[in-house]
C-alpha positions, 0 to 999 in steps of 0.5 A: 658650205661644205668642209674637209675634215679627217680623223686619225685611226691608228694602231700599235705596229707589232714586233714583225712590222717594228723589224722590218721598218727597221732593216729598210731605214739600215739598208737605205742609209747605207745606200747614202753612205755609200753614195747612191746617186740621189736621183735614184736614192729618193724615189727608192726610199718613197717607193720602199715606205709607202710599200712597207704599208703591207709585206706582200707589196714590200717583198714584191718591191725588193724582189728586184734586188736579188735580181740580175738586172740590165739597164732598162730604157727611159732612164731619164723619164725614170730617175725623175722623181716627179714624173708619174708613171703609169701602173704598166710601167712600174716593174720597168722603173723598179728594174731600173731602180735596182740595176744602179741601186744593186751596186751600193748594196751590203748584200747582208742588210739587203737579206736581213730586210727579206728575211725580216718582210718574209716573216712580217707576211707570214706572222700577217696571215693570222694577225695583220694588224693594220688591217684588223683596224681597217676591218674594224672601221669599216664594220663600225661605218657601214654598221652605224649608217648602212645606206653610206658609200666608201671609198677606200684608196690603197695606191701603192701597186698591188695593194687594191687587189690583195686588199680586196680579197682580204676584205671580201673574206670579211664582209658579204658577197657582193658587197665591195666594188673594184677600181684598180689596175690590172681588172683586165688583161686587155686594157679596153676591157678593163676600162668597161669593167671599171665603169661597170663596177662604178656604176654597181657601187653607185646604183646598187643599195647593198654595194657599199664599198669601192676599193680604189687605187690612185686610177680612180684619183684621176678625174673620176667624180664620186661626189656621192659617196660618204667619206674616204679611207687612206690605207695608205699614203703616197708621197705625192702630196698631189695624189692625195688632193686628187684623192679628197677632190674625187669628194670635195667637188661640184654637186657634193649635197650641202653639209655632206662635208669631205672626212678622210678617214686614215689608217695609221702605224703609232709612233712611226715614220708614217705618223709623222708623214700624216703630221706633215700633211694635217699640221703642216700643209693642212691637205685634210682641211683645205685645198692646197691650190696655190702651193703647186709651186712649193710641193716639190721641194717640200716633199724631197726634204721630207724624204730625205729626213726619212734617211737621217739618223735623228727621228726628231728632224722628221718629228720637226717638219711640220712646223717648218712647213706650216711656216713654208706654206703661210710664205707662199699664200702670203706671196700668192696673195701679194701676186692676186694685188698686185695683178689685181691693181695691174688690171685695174690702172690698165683699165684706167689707162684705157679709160682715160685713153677713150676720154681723151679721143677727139675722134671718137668724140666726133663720131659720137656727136655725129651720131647723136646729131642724126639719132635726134634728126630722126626722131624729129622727123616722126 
């Protein structure tokens, strides 16, 4: 039977990331209290933390405030918080994210947080220390068992890329194969790069990392492959799944269990985000099916604790959702009864129906009657 299991790689954020994270809480309750619609408030503050993951991604987020900005088209499509849109379509939403956002802005917070992102990425280029944890993992997984394959999930737009380069400055030549957006400026060509580089991390023995963005979450089967890596963790808790699924699928070998291996800020907003998703929804140790129903809600009120001014209500989550999610597979259970007993008299019914048939009775008498009329005239 295969498992999932995970486990934690965490790591002190210094003084430059403490900052910034800082700056962007500041900036985001200020837009609250100045009453930024929340259809546009929410989605901006998941978008904002999952891109603080990496100062190049933050700083190409907030690039849109400092922007003159017209309203963009596909309003509604974009102020849907659940609607995910595509790669291509990402500067469209961020454009029409700021182009309201930019009305509630104190231009004072917004410069403090740019300043603070442009010395994070500048301090990164010599000590990065997120990724020296990733970079260290990956030296301890391919040292230990060398014929293994990772995958390494990066989904925030723009980080894959940048995570390769970085990462292909550590490792050997050759040895780390691309599956993300923007491979290609042609989008047929980029679909035959990406199955060509699948196939080179599938066949080739010195091939043994592919750096993924949420493209290769979607329907993709990589059952082959050892373990995963989350560098980051997007606030659909959906991705994720789609992320373990690409593993915990059909075909995996017996006793090859699903291990999520996931890099982690130390006392943050994000380790608290993980808590949510292991102690509460356990996403790394099981299948979220049949709690579709109860991810949307579950996620806005983890952003929305992202803006409070108390860390413990987001420390406090958890355990509210474990309680939230014991409901619904309580209730999901009661429903597959109740159907179940539904099925069962409807059965019944129709049985009894058949019992009581005078004419099917007839018939099968008849039937009988000349079955054994022939047999006597052998």
């Amino acid at each position: 039977c295969i498992q999932r299991g995970h486990k934690e790689i965490f790591y002190e954020p210094d003084q430059f990331e403490i900052n910034v994270l800082a700056s962007l809480t500041k900036l985001l309750q200020f837009m609250q209290e100045a009453k930024l619609p929340v259809e546009i408030l929410l989605p901006l503050t998941r978008h904002l933390f999952q891109a603080s993951t990496h100062p190049a991604t933050l700083l190409e987020t907030i690039r849109f405030g400092e922007e003159d900005l017209p309203t963009v088209p596909l309003e509604e499509e974009y102020e849907e918080i659940y609607d995910l849109v595509s790669y291509s379509e990402w500067d469209n939403q961020m454009k029409y994210f700021w182009s309201i956002a930019k009305e509630y802005i104190d231009r004072g917070l917004f410069q403090e947080l740019i300043h603070s992102a442009k010395l994070w990425k500048k301090h990164c280029g010599t000590d990065n220390k997120r990724l020296q944890k990733l970079i260290l993992l990956l030296e301890e997984k391919h040292s230990a068992r060398p014929e293994d394959k990772f995958i390494l999930f990066a989904g925030y737009p723009g980080l894959a890329p940048i995570l390769t380069k970085q990462l292909c400055d550590n490792f050997k030549e050759g040895s780390i194969a691309r599956f993300y957006y923007g491979l290609d400026a042609d989008h047929i060509g980029e679909q035959e790069l990406k199955e060509k580089e699948v196939r080179r991390f599938m066949i080739n023995p010195r091939v043994w990392l592919l750096v993924s963005d949420e493209t290769g979450g979607e329907g993709r089967n990589f059952q082959f492959a050892s373990e995963l890596i989350h560098y980051d963790l997007p606030f659909q808790i959906a991705k994720i799944e789609q992320r373990i699924g690409r593993l915990d699928r059909l075909g995996r070998e017996k006793g090859m269990d699903v291990i999520s291996n996931l890099v982690i800020a130390k006392d943050s907003k994000e380790e608290a985000w993980f808590d949510c998703l292991d102690k509460g929804l356990g996403i790394f140790n099981q299948s979220i099916s049949g709690l579709e129903f109860a991810l949307r809600d579950i996620e806005l009120d983890i952003i929305r604790t992202y803006l409070s001014d108390d860390n413990q209500v987001l420390w406090d989550m958890p355990t509210k959702i474990k309680e939230r999610v014991e409901e619904e597979r309580a209730l999901d259970e009661s429903q597959n009864q109740m159907d179940e007993a539904s099925y069962e008299r409807s059965r019944a019914e129709r049985f009894l129906q058949v019992q009581s048939n005078k004419k099917q009775d007839l018939r099968l008498e008849k039937a009988f009657t000349r079955y054994f009329s022939l047999i006597c005239r052998v």
